[in-house]
C-alpha positions in Angstrom: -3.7 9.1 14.5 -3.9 6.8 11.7 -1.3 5.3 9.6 -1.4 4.0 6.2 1.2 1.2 4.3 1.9 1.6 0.6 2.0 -1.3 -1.7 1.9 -2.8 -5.2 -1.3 -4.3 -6.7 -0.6 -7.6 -8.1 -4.2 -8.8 -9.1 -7.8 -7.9 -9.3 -10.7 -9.8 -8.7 -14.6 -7.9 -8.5 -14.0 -4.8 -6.8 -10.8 -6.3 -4.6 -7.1 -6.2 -5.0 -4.3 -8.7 -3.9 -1.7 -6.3 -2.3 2.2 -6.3 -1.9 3.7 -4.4 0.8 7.1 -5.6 0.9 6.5 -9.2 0.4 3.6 -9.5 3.0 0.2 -9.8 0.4 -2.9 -8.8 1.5 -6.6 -8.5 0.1 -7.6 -4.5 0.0 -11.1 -3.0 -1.3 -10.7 -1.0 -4.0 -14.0 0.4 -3.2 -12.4 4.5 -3.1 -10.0 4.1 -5.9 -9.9 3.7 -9.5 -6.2 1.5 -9.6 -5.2 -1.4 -12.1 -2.7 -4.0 -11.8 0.9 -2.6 -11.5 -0.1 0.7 -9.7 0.6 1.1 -5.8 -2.5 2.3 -3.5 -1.9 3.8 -0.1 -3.9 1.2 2.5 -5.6 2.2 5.8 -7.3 -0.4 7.7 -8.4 -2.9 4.7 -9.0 -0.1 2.2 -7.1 1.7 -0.4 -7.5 5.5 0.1 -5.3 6.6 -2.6 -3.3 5.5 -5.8 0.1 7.0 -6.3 3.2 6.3 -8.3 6.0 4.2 -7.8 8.3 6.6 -6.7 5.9 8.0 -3.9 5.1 4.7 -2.6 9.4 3.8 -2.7 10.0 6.8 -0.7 7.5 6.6 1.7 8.0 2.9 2.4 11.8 4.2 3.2 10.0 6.7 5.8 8.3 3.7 7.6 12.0 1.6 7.6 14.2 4.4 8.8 11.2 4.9 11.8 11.0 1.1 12.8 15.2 0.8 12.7 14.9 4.3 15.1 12.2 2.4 17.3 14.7 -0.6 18.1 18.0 1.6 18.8 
């Protein structure tokens, strides 16, 4: 199974992208999407597989909270 994080792009250097996912930043190719700074991208394993829009990433960000507060009950 694989999992991917949503997460905001906060800059762009060459073909690489400093990403926020909920206050932990990390660098992400950009090498399968066409993003800008501003947009969210949907991250698997280094790599952004998809852009989306704000609300998409917001909700599925919940998803991934309300499954890690189930995991510790």
């Amino acid at each position: 199974m694989c999992v991917a994080f949503p997460g905001k792009i906060l800059e762009i250097t060459g073909g690489r992208a400093r990403v926020d996912f909920a206050g932990t930043l990390a660098d992400v190719s950009l090498a399968m999407v066409d993003a800008r700074v501003g947009d969210y991208v949907l991250v698997h394993a280094g790599m952004a597989i998809q852009a989306m829009g704000a609300d998409e990433a917001e909700s599925l960000a919940d998803l991934f909270a309300e499954a890690e507060a189930a995991a510790h009950e």
